[in-house]
Backbone as CSV, one residue per row, in Angstrom:
resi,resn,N_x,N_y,N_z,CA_x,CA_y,CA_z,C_x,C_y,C_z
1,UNK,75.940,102.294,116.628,76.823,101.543,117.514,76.079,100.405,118.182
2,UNK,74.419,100.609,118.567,73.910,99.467,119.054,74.085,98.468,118.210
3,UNK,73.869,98.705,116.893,73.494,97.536,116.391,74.652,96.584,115.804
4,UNK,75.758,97.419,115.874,77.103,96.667,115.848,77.246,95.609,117.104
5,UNK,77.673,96.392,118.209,77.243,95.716,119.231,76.000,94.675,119.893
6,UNK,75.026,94.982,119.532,73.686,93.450,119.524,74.443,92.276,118.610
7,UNK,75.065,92.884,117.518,75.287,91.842,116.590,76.252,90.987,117.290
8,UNK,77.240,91.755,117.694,78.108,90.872,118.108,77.864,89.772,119.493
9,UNK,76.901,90.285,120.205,76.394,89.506,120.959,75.615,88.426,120.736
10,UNK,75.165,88.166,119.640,74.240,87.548,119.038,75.107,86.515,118.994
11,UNK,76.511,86.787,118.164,77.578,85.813,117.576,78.220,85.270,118.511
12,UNK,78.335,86.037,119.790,78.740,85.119,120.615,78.303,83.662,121.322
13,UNK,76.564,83.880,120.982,75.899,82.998,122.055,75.058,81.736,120.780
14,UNK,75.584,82.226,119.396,75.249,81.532,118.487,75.682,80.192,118.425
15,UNK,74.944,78.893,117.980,75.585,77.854,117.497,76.465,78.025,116.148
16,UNK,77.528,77.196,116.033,78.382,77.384,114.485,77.882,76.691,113.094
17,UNK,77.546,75.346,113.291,77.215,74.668,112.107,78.043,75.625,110.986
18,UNK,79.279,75.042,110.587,79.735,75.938,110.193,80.214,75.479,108.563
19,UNK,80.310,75.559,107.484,80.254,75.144,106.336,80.532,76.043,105.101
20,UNK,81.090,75.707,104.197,81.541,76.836,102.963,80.772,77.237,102.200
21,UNK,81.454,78.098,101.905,80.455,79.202,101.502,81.325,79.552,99.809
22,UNK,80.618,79.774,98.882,81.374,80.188,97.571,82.544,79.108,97.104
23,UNK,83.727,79.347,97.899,85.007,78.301,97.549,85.598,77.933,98.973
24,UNK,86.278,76.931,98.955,86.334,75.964,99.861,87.184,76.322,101.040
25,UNK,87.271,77.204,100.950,88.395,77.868,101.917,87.878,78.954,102.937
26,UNK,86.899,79.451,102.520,85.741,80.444,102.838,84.610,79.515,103.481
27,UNK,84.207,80.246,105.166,82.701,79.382,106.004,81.849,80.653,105.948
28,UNK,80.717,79.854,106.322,79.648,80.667,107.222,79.262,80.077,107.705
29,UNK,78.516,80.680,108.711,78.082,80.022,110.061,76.557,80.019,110.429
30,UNK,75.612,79.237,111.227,74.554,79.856,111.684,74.545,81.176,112.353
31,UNK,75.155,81.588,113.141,75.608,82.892,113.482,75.727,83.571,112.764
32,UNK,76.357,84.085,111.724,76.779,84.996,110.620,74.862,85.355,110.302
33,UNK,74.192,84.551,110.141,72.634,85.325,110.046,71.847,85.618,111.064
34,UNK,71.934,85.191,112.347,71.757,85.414,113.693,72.036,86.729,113.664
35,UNK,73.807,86.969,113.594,74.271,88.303,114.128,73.856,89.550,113.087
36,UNK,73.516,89.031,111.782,72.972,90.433,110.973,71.626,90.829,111.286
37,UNK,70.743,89.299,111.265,69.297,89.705,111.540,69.390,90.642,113.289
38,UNK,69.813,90.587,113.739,70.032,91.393,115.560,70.276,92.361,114.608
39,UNK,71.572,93.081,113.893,71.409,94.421,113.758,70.400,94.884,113.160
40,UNK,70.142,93.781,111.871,68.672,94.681,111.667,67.353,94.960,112.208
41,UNK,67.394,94.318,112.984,65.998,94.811,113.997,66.289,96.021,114.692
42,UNK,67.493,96.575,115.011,67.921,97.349,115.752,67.730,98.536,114.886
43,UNK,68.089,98.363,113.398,68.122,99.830,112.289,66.664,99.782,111.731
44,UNK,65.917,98.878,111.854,64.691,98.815,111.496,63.204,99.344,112.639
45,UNK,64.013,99.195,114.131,63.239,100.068,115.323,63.562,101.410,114.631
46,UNK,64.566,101.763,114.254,64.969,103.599,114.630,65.375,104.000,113.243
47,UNK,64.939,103.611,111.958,65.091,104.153,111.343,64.125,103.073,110.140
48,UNK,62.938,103.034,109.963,62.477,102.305,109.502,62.151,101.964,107.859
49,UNK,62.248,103.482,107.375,62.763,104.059,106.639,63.769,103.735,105.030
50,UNK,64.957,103.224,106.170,66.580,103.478,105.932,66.257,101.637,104.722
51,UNK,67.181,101.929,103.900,67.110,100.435,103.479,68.109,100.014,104.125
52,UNK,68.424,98.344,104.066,69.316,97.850,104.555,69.561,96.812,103.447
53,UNK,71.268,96.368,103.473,72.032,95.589,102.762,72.640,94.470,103.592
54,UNK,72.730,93.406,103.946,73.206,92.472,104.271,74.267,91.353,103.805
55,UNK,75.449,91.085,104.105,76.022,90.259,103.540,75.325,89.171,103.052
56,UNK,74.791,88.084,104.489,73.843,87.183,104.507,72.235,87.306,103.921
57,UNK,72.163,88.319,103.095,70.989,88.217,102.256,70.001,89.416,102.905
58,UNK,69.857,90.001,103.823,69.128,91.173,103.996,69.255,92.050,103.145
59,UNK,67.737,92.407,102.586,67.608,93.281,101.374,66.239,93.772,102.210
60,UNK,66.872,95.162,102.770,65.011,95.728,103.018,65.111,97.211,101.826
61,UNK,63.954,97.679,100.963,64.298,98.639,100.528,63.697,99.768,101.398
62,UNK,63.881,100.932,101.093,64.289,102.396,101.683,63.816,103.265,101.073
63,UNK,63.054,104.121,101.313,62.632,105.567,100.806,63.263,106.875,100.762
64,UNK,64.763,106.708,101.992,65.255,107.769,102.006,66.531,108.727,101.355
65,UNK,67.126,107.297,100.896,67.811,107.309,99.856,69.187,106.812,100.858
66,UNK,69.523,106.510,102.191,70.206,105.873,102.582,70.172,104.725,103.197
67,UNK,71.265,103.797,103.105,71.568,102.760,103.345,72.465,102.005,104.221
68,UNK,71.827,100.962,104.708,72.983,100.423,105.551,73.234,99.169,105.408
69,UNK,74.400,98.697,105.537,75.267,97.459,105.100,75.426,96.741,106.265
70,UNK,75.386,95.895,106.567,75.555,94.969,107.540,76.634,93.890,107.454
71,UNK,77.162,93.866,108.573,78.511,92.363,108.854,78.009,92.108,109.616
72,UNK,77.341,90.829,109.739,77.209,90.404,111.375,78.381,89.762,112.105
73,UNK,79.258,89.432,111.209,80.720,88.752,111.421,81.311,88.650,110.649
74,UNK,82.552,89.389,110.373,83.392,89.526,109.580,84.717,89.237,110.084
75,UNK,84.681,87.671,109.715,86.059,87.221,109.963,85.513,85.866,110.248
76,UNK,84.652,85.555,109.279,83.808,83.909,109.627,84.585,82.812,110.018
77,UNK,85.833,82.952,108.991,86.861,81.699,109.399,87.234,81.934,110.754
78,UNK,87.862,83.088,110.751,88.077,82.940,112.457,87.487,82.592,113.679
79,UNK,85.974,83.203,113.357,84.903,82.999,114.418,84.919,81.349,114.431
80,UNK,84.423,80.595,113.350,84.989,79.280,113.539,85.637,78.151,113.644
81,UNK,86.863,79.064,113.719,88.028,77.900,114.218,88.198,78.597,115.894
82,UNK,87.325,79.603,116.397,87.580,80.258,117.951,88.962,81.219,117.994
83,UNK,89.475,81.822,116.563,90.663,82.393,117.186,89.864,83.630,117.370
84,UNK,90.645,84.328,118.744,90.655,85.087,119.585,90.985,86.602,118.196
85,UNK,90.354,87.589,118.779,90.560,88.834,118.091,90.645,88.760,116.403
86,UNK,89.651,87.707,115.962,89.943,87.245,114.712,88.695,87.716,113.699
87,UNK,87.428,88.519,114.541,86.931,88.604,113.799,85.813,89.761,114.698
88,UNK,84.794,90.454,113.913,84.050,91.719,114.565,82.706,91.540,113.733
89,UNK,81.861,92.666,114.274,80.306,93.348,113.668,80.674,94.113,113.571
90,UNK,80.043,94.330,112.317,79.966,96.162,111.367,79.220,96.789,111.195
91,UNK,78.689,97.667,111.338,77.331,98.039,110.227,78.111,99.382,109.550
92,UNK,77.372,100.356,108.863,77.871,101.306,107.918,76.581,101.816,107.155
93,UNK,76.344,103.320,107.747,75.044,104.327,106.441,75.813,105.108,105.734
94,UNK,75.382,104.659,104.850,75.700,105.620,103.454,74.687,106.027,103.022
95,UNK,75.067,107.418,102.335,74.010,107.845,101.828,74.976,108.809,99.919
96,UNK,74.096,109.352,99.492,74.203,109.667,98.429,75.652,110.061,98.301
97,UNK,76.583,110.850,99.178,77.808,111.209,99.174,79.069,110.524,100.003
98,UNK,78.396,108.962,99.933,79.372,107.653,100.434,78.951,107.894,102.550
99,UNK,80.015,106.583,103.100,79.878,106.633,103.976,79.612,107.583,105.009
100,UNK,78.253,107.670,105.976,78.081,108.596,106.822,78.527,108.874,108.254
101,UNK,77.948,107.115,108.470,78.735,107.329,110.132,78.666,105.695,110.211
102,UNK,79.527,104.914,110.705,79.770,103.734,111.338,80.056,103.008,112.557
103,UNK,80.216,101.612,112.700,80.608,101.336,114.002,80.747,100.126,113.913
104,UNK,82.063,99.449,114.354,82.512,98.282,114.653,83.303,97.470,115.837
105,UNK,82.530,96.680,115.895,82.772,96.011,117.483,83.219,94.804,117.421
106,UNK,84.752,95.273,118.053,85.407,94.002,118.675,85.085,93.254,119.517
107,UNK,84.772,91.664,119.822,83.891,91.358,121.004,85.223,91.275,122.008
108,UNK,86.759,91.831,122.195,87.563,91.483,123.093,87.329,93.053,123.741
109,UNK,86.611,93.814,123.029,86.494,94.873,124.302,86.601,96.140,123.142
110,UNK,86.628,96.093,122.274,86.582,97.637,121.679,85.676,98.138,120.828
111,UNK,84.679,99.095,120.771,84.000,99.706,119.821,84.616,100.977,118.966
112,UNK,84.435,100.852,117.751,84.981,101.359,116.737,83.983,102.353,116.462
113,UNK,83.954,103.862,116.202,83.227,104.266,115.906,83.475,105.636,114.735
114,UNK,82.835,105.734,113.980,82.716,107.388,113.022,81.524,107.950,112.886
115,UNK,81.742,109.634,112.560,80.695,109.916,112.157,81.216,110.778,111.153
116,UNK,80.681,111.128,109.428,81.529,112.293,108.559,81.477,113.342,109.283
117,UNK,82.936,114.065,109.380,83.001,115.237,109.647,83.210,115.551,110.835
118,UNK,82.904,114.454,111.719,82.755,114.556,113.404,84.355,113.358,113.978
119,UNK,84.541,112.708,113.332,86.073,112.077,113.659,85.981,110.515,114.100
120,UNK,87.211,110.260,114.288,86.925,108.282,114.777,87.234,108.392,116.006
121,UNK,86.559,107.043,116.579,87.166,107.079,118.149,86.929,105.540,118.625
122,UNK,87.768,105.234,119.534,87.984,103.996,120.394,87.598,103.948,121.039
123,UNK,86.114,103.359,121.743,85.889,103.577,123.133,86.108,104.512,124.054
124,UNK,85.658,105.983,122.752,85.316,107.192,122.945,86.298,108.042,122.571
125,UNK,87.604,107.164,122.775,89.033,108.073,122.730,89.363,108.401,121.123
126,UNK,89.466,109.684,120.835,89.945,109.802,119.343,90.748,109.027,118.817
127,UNK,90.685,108.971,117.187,91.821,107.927,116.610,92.797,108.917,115.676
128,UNK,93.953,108.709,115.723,94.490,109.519,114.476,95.281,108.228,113.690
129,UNK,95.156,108.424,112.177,96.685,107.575,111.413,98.080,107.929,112.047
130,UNK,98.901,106.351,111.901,99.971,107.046,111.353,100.628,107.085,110.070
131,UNK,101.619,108.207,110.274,101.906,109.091,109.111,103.855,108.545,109.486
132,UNK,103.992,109.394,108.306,105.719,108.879,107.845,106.743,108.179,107.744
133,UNK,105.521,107.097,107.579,106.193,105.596,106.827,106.194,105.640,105.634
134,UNK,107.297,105.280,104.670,107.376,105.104,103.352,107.263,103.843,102.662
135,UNK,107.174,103.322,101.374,106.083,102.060,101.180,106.700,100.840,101.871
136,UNK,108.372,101.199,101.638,109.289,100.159,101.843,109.195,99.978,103.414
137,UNK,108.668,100.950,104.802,108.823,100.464,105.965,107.300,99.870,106.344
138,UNK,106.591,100.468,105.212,105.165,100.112,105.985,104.502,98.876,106.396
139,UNK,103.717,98.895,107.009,102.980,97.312,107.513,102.224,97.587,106.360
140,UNK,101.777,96.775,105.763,100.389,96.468,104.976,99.666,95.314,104.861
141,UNK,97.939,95.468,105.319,97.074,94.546,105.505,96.213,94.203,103.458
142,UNK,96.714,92.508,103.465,96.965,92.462,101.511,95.416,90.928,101.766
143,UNK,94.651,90.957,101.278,93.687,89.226,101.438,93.481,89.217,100.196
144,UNK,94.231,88.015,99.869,93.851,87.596,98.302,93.907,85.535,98.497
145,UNK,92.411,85.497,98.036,92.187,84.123,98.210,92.143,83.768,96.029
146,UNK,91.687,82.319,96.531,91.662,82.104,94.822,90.615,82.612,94.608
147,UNK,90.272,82.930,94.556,88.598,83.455,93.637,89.300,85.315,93.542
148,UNK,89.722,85.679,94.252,90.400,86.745,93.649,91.307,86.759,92.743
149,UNK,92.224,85.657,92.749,93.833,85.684,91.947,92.896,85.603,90.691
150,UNK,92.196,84.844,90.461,92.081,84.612,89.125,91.095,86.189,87.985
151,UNK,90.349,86.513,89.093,90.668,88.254,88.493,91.341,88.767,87.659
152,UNK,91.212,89.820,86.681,92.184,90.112,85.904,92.828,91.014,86.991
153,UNK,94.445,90.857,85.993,95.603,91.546,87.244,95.915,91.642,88.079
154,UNK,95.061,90.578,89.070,95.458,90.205,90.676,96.269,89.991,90.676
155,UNK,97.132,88.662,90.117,97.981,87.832,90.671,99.359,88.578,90.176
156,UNK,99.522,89.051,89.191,100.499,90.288,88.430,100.592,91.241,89.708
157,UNK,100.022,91.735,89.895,99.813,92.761,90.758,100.214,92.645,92.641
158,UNK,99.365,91.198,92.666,100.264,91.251,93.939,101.250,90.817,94.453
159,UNK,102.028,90.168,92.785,103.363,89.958,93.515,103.607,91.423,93.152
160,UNK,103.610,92.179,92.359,104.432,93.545,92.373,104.135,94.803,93.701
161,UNK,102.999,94.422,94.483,103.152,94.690,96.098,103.793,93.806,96.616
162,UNK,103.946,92.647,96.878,105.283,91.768,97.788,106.426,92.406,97.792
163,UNK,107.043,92.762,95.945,108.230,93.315,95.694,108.566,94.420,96.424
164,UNK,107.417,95.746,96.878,107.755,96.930,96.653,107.621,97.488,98.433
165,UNK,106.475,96.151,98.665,105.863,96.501,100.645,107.067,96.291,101.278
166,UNK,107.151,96.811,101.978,107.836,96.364,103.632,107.271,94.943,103.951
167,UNK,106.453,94.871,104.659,105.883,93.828,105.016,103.945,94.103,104.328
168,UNK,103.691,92.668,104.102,102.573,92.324,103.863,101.658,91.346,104.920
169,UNK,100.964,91.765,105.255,100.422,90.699,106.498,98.833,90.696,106.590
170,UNK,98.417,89.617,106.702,96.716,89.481,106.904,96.709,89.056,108.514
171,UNK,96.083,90.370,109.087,96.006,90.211,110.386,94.786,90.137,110.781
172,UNK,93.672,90.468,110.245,92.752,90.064,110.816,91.427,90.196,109.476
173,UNK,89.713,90.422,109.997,88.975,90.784,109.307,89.259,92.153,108.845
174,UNK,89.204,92.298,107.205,89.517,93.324,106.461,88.794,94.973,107.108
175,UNK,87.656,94.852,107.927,87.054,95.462,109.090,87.702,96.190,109.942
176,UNK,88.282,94.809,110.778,89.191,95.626,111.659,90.870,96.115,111.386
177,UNK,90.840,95.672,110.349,92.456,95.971,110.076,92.142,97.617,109.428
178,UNK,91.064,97.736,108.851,90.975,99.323,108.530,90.735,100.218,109.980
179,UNK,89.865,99.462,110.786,90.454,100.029,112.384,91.195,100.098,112.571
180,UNK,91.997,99.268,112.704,93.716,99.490,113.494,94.552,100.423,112.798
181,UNK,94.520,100.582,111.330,94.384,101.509,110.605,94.514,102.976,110.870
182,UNK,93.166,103.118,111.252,92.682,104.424,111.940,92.966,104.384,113.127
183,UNK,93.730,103.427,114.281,94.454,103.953,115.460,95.681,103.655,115.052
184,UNK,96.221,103.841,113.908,97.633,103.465,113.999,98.478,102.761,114.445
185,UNK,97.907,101.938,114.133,98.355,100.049,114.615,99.061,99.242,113.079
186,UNK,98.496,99.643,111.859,98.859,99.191,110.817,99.251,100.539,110.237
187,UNK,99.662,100.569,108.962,99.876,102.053,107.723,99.150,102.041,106.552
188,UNK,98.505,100.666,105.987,97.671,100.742,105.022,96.893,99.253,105.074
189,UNK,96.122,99.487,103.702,94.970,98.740,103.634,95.027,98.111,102.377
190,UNK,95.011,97.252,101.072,94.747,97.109,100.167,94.024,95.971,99.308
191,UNK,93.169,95.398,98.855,92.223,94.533,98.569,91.420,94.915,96.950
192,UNK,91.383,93.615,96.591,90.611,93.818,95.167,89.523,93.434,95.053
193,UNK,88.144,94.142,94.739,87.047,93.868,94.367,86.271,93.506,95.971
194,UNK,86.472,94.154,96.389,85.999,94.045,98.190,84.121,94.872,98.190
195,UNK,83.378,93.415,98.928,82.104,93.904,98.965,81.768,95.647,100.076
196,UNK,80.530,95.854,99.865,80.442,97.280,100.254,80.582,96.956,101.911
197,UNK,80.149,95.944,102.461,79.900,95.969,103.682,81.221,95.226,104.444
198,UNK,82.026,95.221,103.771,83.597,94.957,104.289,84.728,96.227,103.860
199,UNK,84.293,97.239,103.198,84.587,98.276,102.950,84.356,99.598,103.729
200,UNK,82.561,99.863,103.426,82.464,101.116,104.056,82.637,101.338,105.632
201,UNK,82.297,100.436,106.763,82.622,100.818,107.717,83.748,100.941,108.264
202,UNK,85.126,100.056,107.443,86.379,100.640,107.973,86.824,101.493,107.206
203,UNK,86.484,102.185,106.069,87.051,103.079,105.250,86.615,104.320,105.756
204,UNK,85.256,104.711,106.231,84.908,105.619,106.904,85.810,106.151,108.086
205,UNK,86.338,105.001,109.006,86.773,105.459,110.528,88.605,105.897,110.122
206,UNK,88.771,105.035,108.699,90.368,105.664,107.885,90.137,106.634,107.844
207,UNK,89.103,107.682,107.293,89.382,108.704,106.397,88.538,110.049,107.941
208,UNK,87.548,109.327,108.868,87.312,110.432,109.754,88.832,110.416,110.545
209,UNK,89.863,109.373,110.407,91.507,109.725,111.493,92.123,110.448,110.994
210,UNK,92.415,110.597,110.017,93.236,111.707,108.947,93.751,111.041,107.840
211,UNK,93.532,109.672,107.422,93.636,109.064,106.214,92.686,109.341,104.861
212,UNK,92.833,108.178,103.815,92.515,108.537,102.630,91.940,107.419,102.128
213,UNK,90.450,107.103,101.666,90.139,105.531,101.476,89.901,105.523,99.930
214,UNK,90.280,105.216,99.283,89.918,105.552,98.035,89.957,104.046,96.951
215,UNK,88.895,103.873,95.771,88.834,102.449,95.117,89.063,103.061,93.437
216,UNK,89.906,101.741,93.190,90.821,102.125,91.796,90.178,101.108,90.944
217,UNK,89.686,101.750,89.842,89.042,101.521,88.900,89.954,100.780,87.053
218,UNK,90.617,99.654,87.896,91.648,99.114,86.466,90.585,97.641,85.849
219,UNK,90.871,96.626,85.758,90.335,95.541,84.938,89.539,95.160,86.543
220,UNK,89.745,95.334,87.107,89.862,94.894,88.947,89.812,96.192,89.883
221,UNK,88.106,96.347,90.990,88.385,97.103,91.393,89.361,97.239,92.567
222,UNK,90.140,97.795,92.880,91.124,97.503,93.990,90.612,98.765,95.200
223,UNK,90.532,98.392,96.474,90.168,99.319,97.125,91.490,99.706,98.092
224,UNK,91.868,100.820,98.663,93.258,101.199,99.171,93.079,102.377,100.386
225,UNK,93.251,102.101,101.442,93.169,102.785,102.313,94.157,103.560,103.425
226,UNK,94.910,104.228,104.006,95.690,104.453,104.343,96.240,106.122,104.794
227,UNK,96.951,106.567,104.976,98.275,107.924,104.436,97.989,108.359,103.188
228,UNK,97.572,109.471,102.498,97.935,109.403,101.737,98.852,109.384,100.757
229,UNK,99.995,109.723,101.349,101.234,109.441,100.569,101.280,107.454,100.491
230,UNK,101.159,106.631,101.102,100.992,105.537,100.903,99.993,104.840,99.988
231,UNK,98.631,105.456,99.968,97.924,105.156,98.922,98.482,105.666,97.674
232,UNK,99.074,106.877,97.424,99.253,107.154,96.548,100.380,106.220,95.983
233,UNK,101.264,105.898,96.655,102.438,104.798,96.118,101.914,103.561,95.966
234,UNK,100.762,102.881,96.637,100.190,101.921,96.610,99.590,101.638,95.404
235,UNK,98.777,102.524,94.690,98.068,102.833,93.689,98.974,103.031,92.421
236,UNK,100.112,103.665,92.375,100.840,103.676,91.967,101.527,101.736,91.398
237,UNK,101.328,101.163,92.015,101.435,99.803,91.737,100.543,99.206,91.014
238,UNK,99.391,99.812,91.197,98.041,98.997,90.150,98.532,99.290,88.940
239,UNK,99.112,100.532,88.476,98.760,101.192,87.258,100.031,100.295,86.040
């Protein structure tokens, strides 16, 4: 949790210089390596050990056979255009049997936290899903830029979620929308070919609330998080 939190402090007090990254629609920022290098000093005091993964290029290797992934900001566009609640720090250890324990921090005031087996919580307060929405009422959080559509079966595919969702909506970093997720603020999650460190720490705090995070293995990996009766209908759409 510290090092979610350092990070995000980091990003706050960072300059932007802010510029694209991959395709033209997509930034990063001076910050975005500011706020990872802060967490990793933080997992590198107390666990020195541990390897670490970085969006922004941190590669330390590890002896112990676990790992941690780093966001120093996830939700770059947002962070630099200043919208408000638009974007967070992540970190996430995994180890041989997937995500262990995580933590993600909203800088408007909320820490996100899991541990396997031990549960999610909000600024301490437990999280549970919600449950008994069917596909047609559900909210669902969908990010598909061009460098995804052109994927095999993206673009097939997500109009046949438009057809079938309730609503489809990109509300925030793919991060925190698997938070809100896990306090039952949204009903699902769904994304194709999504890196580990925009994955494991909100898929973890889904599945310690009483959800189901699970990645589908077609031409395109699609990752799906949620109810499981919703993933399962969700998934049900890839095929």
């Amino acid at each position: 949790m510290q090092a979610a939190t350092h990070a995000a402090e980091q990003a706050r007090n960072a300059p932007l210089r802010a510029r694209a990254k991959g395709v033209p629609a997509d930034l990063v920022t001076d910050a975005d390596a500011r706020a990872e290098d802060a967490a990793a000093q933080i997992i590198r005091a107390a666990r020195p050990d541990d390897a670490i993964v970085g969006e922004e290029g941190t590669s330390d290797d590890g002896t112990t056979g676990r790992r941690w992934f780093l966001d120093g900001i996830d939700g770059t566009v947002a962070y630099a255009n200043r919208l408000p609640g638009g974007w967070c720090s992540a970190v996430a250890l995994v180890d041989d049997d997937g995500p262990l324990a995580s933590a993600v921090h909203d800088p408007l005031g909320e820490l996100f936290a899991a541990g396997r087996g031990e549960g999610a919580t909000c600024n301490g307060e437990p999280l549970a899903i919600r449950t008994g929405r069917t596909l047609e009422q559900a909210h669902v959080a969908l990010f598909l830029r061009q460098d995804r559509l052109v994927l095999p079966g993206v673009r097939e595919r997500g109009h046949r979620l438009l057809d079938e969702t309730g609503l489809l909506r990109h509300a925030g970093p793919g991060t925190l929308e698997l938070a809100w997720i896990a306090a039952g603020r949204l009903d699902a999650w769904i994304q194709p070919n999504t890196d580990p460190w925009d994955w494991h720490p909100g898929a973890l705090l889904v599945t310690e609330a009483g959800g189901e995070a699970r990645v589908v293995h077609h031409e395109t990996r699609w990752h799906v998080a949620g109810p499981s009766p919703l993933v399962d209908a969700l998934v049900g759409l890839l095929t």
